[in-house]
C-alpha positions as a LaTeX table, in Angstrom:
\begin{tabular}{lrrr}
\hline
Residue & $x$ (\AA) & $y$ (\AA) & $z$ (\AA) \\
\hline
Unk1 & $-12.60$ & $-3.26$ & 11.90 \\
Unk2 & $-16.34$ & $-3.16$ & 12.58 \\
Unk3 & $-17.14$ & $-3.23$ & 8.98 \\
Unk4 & $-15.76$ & $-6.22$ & 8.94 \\
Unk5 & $-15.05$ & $-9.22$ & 11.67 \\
Unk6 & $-15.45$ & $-6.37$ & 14.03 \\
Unk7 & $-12.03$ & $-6.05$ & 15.43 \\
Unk8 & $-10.87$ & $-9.15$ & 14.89 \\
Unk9 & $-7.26$ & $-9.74$ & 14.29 \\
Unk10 & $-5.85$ & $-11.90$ & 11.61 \\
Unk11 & $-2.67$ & $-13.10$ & 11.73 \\
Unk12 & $-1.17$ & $-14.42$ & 8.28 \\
Unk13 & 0.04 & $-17.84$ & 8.48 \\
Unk14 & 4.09 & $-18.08$ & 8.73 \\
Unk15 & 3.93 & $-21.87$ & 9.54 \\
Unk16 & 6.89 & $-23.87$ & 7.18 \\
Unk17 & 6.16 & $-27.06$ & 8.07 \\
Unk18 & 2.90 & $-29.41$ & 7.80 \\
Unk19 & 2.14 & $-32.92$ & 10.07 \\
Unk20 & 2.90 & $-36.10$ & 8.06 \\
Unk21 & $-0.51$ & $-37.86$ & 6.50 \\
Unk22 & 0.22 & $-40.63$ & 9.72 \\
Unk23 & 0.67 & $-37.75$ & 12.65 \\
Unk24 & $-2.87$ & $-36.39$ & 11.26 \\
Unk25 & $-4.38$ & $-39.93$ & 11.53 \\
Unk26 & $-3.20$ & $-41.13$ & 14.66 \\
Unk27 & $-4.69$ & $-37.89$ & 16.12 \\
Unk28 & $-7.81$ & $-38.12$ & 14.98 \\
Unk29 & $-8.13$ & $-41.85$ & 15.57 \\
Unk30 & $-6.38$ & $-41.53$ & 19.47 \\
Unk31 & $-7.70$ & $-37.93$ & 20.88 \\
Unk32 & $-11.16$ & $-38.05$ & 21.63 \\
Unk33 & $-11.12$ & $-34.20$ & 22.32 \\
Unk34 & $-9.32$ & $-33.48$ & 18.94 \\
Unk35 & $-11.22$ & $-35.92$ & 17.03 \\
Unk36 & $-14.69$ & $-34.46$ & 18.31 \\
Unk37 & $-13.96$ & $-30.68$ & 18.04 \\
Unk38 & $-13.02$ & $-32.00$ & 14.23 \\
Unk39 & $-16.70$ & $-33.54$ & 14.06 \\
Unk40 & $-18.09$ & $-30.73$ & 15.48 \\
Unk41 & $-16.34$ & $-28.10$ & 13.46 \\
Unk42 & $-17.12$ & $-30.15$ & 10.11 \\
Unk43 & $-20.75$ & $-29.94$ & 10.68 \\
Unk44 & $-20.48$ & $-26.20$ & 11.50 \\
Unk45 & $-19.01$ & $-25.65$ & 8.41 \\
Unk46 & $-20.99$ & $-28.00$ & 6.31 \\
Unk47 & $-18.23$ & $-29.26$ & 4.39 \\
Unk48 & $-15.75$ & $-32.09$ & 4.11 \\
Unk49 & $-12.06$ & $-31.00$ & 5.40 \\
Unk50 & $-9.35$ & $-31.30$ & 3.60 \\
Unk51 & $-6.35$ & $-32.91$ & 4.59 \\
Unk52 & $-4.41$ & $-29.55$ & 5.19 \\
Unk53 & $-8.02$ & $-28.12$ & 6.83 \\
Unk54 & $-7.22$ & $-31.03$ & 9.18 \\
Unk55 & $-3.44$ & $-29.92$ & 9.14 \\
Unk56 & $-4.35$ & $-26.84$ & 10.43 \\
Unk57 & $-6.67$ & $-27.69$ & 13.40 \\
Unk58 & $-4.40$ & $-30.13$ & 14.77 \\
Unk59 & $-1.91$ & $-27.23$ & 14.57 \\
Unk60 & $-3.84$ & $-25.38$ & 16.66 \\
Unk61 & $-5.08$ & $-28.11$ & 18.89 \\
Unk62 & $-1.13$ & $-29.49$ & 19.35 \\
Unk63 & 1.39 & $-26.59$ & 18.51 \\
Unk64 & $-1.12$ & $-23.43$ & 20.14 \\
Unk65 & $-2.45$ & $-25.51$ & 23.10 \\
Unk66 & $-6.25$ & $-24.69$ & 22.10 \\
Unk67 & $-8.71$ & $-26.84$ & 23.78 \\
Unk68 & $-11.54$ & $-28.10$ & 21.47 \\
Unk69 & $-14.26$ & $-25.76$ & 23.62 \\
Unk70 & $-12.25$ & $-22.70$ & 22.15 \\
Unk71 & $-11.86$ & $-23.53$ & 18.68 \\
Unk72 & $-15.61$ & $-24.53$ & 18.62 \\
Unk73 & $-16.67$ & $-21.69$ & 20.58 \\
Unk74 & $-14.18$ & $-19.64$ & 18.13 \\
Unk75 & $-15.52$ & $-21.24$ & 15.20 \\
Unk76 & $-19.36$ & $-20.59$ & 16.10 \\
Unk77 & $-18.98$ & $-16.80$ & 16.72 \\
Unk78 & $-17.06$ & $-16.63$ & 13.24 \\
Unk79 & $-20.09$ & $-18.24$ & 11.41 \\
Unk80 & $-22.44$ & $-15.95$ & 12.97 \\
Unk81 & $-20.71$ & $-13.31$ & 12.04 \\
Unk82 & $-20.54$ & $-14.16$ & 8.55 \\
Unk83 & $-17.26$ & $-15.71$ & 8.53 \\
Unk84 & $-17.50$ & $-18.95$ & 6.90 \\
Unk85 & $-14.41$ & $-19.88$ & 5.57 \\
Unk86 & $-12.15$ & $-22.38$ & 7.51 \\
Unk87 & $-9.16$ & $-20.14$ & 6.67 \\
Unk88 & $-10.11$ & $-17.28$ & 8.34 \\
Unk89 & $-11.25$ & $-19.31$ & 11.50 \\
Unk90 & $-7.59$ & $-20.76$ & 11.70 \\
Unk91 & $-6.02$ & $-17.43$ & 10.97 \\
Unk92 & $-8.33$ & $-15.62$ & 13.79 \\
Unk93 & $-7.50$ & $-18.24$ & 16.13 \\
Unk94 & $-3.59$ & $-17.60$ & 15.52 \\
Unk95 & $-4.28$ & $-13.69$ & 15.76 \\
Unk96 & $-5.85$ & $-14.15$ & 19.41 \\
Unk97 & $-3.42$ & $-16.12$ & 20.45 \\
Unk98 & $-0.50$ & $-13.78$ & 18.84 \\
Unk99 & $-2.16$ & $-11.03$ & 21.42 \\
Unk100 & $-2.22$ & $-13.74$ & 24.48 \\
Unk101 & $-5.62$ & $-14.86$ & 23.73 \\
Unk102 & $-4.91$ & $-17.93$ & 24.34 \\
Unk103 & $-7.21$ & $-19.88$ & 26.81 \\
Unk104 & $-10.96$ & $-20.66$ & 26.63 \\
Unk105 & $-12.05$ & $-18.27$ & 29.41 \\
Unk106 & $-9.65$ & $-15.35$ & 28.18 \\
Unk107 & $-12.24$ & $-16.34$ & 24.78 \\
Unk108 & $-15.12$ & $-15.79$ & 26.51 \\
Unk109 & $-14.14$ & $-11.90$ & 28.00 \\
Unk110 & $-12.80$ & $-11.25$ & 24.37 \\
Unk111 & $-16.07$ & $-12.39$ & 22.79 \\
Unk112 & $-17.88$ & $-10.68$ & 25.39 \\
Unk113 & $-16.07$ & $-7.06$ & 24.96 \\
Unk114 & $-16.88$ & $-7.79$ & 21.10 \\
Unk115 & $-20.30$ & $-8.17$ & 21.70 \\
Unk116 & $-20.71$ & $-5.27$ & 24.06 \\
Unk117 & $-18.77$ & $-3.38$ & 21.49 \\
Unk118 & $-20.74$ & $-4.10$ & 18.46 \\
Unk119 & $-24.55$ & $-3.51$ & 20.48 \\
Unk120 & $-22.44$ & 0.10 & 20.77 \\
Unk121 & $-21.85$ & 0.15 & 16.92 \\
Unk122 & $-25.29$ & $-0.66$ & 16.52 \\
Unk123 & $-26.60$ & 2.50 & 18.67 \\
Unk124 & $-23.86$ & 5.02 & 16.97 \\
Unk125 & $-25.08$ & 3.66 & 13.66 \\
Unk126 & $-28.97$ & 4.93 & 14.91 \\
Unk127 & $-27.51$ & 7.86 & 16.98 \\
Unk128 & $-26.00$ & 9.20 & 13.63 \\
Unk129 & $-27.94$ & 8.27 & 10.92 \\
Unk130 & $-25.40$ & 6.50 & 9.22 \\
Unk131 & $-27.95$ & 3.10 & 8.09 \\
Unk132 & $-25.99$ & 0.19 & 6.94 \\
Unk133 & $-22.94$ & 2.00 & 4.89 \\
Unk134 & $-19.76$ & 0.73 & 5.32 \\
Unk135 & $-17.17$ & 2.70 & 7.80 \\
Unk136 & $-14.44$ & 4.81 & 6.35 \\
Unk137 & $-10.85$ & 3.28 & 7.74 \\
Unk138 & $-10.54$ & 6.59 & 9.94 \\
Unk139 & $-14.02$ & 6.44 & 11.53 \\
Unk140 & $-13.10$ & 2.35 & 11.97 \\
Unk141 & $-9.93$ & 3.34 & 13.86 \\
Unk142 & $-12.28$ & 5.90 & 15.92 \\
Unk143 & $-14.89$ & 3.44 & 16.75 \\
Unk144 & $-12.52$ & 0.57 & 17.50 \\
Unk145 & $-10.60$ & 3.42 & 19.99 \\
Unk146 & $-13.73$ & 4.17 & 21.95 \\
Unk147 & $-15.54$ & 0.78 & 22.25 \\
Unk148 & $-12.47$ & $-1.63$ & 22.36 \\
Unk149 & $-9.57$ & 0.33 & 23.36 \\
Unk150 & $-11.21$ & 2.72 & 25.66 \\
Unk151 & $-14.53$ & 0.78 & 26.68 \\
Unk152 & $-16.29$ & 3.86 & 26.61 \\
Unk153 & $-20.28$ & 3.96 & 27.63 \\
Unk154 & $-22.47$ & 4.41 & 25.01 \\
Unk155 & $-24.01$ & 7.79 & 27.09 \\
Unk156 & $-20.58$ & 9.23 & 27.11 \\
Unk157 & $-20.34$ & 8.77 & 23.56 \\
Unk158 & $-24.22$ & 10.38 & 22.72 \\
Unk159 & $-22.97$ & 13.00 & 25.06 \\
Unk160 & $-20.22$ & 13.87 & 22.85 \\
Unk161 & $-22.77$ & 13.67 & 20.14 \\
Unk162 & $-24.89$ & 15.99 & 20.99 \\
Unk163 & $-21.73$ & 18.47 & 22.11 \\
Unk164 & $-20.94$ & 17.94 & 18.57 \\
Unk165 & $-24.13$ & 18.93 & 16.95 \\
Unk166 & $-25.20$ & 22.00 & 18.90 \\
Unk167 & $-21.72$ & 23.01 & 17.80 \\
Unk168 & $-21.23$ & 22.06 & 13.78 \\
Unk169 & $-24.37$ & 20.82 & 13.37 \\
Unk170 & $-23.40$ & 18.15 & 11.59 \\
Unk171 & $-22.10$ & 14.31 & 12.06 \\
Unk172 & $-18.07$ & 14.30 & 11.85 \\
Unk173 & $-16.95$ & 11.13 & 13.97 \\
Unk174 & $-13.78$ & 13.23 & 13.94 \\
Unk175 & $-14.71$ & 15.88 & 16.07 \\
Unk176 & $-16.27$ & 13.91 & 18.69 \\
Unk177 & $-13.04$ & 12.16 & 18.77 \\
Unk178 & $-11.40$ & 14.88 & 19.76 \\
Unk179 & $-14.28$ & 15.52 & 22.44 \\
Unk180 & $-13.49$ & 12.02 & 23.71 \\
Unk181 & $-9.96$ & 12.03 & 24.08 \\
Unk182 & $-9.78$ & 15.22 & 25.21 \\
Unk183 & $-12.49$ & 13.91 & 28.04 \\
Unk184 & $-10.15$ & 10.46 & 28.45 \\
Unk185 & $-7.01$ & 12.44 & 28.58 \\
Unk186 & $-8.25$ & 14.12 & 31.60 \\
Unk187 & $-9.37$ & 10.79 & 33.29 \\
Unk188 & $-13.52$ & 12.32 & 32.59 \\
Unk189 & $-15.31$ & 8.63 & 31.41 \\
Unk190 & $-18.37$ & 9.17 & 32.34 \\
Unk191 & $-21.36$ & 11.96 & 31.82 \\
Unk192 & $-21.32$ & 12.80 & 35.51 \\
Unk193 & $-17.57$ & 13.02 & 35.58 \\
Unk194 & $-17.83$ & 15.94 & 32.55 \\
Unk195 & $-20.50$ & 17.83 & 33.99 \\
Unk196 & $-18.80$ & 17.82 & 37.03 \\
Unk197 & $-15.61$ & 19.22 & 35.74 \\
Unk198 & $-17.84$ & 21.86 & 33.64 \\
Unk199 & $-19.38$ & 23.09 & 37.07 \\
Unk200 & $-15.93$ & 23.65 & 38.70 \\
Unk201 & $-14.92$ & 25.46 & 35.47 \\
\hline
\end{tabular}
């Protein structure tokens, strides 16, 4: 997950059938929208399309209703994540909109969760010690749980951090996972909110 495109989800690509040479043209020639997002998206990617790259956008331009602000915004946040291949834009773009994704300002709170989830990532990474190694698939699952899922805050999370080291002394994103759903499960998402229910204890 974050080890990766951060969460992302990929959808493979099921589609049968491809627009005719002519439907491509016309497009490209008659939408202004189309044709610039197309422009736009070539010079992001510093390449020449193909004709199926061009297949492919006006698929999801004319069969998934994306407006040419979302795939460029899309396509932008991709690249600068170190995504630059065309295929796994078009793929990401039919993953959002698998999960309802599927308008520009439903993008932007997606992007912005991301982004407030990987500044998290960034402070476990420090918090723990853990430099610039690659997640294990559990601890992904974990992570993607508490800052995506969940939207925990970060303090909550050092919290259970340093429960977890004045008790094992040692870094096990397993056992604070237990620590935070056992907090979640009982509706505690927040410092204050534990240490309140440890005084009544």
């Amino acid at each position: 997950v974050f080890g990766s495109e951060n969460g992302t989800s990929i959808a493979p690509d099921k589609r049968d059938q491809l627009y005719d040479a002519a439907t491509v043209a016309a497009s490209i020639e008659k939408d202004e929208a189309f044709r610039t997002a197309c422009e736009s998206l070539q010079a992001l990617y510093g390449k020449m399309f193909t004709r199926f790259d061009y297949d492919s956008l006006l698929y999801l331009y004319d069969h998934c209703g994306l407006t040419a602000e979302y795939m460029c915004t899309l396509a932008s946040y991709c690249v600068s994540r170190g995504k630059t291949a065309l295929k796994y834009f078009t793929k990401t773009c039919q993953g959002l909109v698998s999960e309802g994704v599927d308008t520009y300002e439903k993008l932007e709170a997606h992007l912005e969760k991301r982004n407030r989830a990987n500044e998290r990532v960034y402070k476990l990474r420090r918090l723990c010690g853990m430099g610039d190694r690659a997640f294990t698939a559990k601890e992904e699952q974990y992570i993607g749980d508490w800052f995506l899922e969940k939207d925990l805050p970060f303090e909550l999370i050092q919290h259970a951090y340093d429960i977890m080291i004045n008790s094992i002394g040692e870094v096990k994103l397993s056992y604070m996972n237990k620590i935070l759903a056992r907090w979640h499960k009982d509706g505690l998402n927040s410092v204050q909110a534990v240490e309140n229910a440890e005084n009544e204890k």
